[in-house]
C-alpha positions in Angstrom: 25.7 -18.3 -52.9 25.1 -22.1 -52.4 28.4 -24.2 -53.0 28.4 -28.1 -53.6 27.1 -29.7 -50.2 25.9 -26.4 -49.0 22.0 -25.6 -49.0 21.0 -22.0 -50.8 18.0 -20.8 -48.6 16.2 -17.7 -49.4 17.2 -15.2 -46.9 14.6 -12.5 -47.9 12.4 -12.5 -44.9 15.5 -12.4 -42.3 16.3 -10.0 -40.4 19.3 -9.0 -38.7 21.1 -6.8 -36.4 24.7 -6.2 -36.3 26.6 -4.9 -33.3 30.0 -4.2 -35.0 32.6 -1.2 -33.7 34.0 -0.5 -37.4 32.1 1.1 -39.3 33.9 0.0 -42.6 33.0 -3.3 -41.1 29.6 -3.0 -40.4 28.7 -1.3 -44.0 30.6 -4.7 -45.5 28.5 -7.0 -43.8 25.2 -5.1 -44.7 26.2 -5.2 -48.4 27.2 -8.8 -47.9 23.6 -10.0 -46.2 21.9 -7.9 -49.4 23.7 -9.7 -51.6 22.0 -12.9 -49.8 18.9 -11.4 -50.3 18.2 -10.6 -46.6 15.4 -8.1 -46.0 16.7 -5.6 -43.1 19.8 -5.4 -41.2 20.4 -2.5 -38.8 23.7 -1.9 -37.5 25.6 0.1 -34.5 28.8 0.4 -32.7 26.9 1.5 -29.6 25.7 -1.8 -27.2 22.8 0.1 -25.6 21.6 1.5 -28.9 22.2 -2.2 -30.3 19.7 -3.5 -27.5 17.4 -0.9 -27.8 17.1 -1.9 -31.5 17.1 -5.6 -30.4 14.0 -4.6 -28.4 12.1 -3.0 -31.4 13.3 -4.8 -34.3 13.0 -8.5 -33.6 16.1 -9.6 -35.6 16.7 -13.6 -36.5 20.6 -13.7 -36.0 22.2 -11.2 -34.2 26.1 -10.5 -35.2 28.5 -8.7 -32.3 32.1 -7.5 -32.3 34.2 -8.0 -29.5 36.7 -5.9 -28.7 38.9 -4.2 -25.9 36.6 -1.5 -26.1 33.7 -3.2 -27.6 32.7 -5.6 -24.9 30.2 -8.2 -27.1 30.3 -11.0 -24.3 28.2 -8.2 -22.4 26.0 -7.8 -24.9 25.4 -11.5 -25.2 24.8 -11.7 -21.4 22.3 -9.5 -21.7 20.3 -10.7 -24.8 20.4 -13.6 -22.9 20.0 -13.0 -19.3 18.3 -10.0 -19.2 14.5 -9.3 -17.6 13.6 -7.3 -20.8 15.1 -9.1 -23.3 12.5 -9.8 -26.0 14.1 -13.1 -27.2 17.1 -14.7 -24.9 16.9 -17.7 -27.3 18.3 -15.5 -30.7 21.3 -17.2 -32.3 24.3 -14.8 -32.0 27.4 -14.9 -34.0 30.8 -13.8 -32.5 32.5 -11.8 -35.3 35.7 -10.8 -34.1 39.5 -10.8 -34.0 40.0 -12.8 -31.4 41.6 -15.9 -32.4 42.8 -18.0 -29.1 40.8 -21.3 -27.9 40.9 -19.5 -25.0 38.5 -16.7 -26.4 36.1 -18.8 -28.1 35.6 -20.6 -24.5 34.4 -17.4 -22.9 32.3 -16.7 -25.8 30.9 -20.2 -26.1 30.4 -19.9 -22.4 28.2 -16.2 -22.1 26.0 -17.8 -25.0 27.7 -17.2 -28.3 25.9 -19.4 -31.1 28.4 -19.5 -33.7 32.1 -17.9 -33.7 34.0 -16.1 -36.7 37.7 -14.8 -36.0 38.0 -12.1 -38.7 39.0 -11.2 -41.5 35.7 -13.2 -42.6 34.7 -13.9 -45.8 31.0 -13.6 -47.8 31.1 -17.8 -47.5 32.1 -18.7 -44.4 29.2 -16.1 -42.8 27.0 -17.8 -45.3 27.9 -21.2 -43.9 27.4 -20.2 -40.4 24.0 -19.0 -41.2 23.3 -21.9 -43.0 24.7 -23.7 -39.6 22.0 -21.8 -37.5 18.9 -22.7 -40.1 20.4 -26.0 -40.2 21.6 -27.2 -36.6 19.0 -25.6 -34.5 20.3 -26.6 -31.0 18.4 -26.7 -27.5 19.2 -24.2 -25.1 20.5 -24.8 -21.5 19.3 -22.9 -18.2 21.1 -23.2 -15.4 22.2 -21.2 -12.0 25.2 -19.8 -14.2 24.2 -20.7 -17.9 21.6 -20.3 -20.4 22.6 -20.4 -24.4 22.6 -23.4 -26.6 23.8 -26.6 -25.6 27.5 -26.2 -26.3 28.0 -30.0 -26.9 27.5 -30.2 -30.9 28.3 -34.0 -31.2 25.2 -36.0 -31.7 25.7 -39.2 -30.3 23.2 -42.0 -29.5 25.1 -43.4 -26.9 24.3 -39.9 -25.1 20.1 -39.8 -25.4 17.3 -40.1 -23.2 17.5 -39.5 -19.0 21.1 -40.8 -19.0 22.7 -38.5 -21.6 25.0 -37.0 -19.0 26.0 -39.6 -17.4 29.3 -41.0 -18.9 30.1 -44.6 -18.5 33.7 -45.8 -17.9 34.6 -49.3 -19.2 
């Protein structure tokens, strides 16, 4: 699966859990992650079922839909934010047909790790994985926030105490 520039990684021990409402969709994407080698997905349409299998199954990566009626920025929230959520700090990638700036805002800002606007393809979920193993990026807590930093420029001009404070020349 690896391309020129793009790491292969064995996948065998990952697991993963995909919240997707089609179920065309979500029997692709298991067929695409054992074709990376990956050792278990589980998959739903439902959001509670999808938690209670995020409770029992401790997945790696964690891929949601979001739809009108498929409200993924909800179940974000909740991996993130909730009491009894066994790991807030999962990566989650947005899979979904939304395709305005304006969407991948609200997604970055519930949480969201990575964003796909579908149709995706086999590679581009690769590199997005690969991302994630790759780019592993601090999380943020705050009175209305916690996910991974959303900046992902690396700058040294940005380091240490002072890396949010912005100088004007």
């Amino acid at each position: 699966m690896a391309e020129r520039g793009l790491q292969a990684y064995d996948l065998t021990d990952l697991n993963l859990l995909v919240l997707e409402k089609h179920v065309l969709i979500r029997q692709l994407l298991t067929d695409v992650f054992k074709e990376f080698g990956v050792a278990s997905t589980q998959s739903t349409s439902d959001p509670e079922k999808a938690f209670n299998m995020f409770a029992a199954f401790p997945p790696d990566i964690v891929i949601t839909d979001w739809t009108y009626d498929l409200n993924g920025l909800a179940f974000i929230q909740r991996i993130r934010k909730d009491p009894d959520s066994p790991n807030p700090f999962v990566p989650v990638i947005m899979a979904t047909a939304n395709t305005r700036v304006e969407h991948i805002c609200i997604a970055r800002d519930v949480g969201m790790t990575e964003y796909l606007t579908k149709p995706i393809s086999a590679k581009i979920l690769y590199r997005r994985i690969v991302a994630i193993i790759e780019d592993g990026r601090c999380y943020v807590r705050n009175s209305s926030f916690f996910g991974p930093d959303r900046r992902r420029r690396k700058s040294e001009e940005f380091m240490g105490v002072d890396r949010r404070i912005v100088s004007v020349r």
